[in-house]
C-alpha positions in Angstrom: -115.3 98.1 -134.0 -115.0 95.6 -137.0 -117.7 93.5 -137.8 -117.4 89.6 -137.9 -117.8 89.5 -141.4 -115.1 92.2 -142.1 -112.8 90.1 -139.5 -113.4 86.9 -141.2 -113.9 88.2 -145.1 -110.2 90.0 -144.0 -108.7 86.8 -143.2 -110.1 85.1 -145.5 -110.6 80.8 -146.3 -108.0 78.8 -147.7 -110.2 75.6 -148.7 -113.9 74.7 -148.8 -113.6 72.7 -145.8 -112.5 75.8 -143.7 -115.6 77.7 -144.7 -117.9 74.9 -144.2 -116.3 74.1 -140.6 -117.2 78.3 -140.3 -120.4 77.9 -141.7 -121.1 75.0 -139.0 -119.8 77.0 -136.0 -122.5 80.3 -137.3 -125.6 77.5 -137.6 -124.7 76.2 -133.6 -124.0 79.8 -132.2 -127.0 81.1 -133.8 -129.5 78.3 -132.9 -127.9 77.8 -129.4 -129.3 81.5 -128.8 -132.4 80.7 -129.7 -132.4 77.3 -127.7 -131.4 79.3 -124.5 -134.8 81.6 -125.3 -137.1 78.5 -125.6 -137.5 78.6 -129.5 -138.8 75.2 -130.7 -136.9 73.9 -133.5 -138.8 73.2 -136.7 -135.6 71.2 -138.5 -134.7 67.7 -137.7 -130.9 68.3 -137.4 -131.7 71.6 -134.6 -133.7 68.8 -132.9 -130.9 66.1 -133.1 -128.3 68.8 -132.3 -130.4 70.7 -129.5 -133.8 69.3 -128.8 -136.9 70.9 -127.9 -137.8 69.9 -124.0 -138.5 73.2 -122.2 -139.5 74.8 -125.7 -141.9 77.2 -125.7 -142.0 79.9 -128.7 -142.7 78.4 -132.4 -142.5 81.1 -134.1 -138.5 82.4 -134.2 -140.4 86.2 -134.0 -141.9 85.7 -131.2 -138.2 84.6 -128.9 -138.1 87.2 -125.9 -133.8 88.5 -127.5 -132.0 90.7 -125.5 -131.0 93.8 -128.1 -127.2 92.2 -127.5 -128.5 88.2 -128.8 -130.4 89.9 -131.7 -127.9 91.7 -133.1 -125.8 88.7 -132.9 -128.3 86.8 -134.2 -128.5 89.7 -137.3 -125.0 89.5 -137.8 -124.8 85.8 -137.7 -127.1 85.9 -140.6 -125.3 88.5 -142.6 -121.9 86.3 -142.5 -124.2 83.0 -143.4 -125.7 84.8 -146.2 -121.8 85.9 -147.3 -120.7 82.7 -147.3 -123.7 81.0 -148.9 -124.0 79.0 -146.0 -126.9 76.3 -146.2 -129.8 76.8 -143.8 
């Protein structure tokens, strides 16, 4: 099975603005995980974008992840980190 960052480094970006829009898409997946585990956003755009009623974890280590949203999580990471995405 190919990794995303294989899929997407294979296709590759024809302009900045198409890596940003990718970059963008990784930050909301990723942090939407977390938001559906009760992680409490630290960042003032997560808590624009996703708010933190119901939130009850602080520290990002301590979100109950099923072995499925971490390694999603992980691989989110690896892509962001590819790209040079800001955090």
């Amino acid at each position: 099975m190919k990794t995303l960052l294989g899929l997407v480094l294979l296709s590759g970006f024809a302009t900045f603005a198409q890596a940003q829009d990718q970059c963008d898409s990784l930050w909301f997946e990723r942090n939407q995980i977390y938001k559906e585990a009760g992680y409490c956003f630290r960042t003032a755009a997560a808590i624009r974008q996703f708010g933190n009623a119901g939130c009850v974890y602080v520290d990002q280590n301590d979100v109950p992840l099923s072995n499925r949203n971490r390694a999603r999580i992980n691989e989110i990471v690896r892509v962001e980190r590819a790209f040079r995405c800001p955090r």
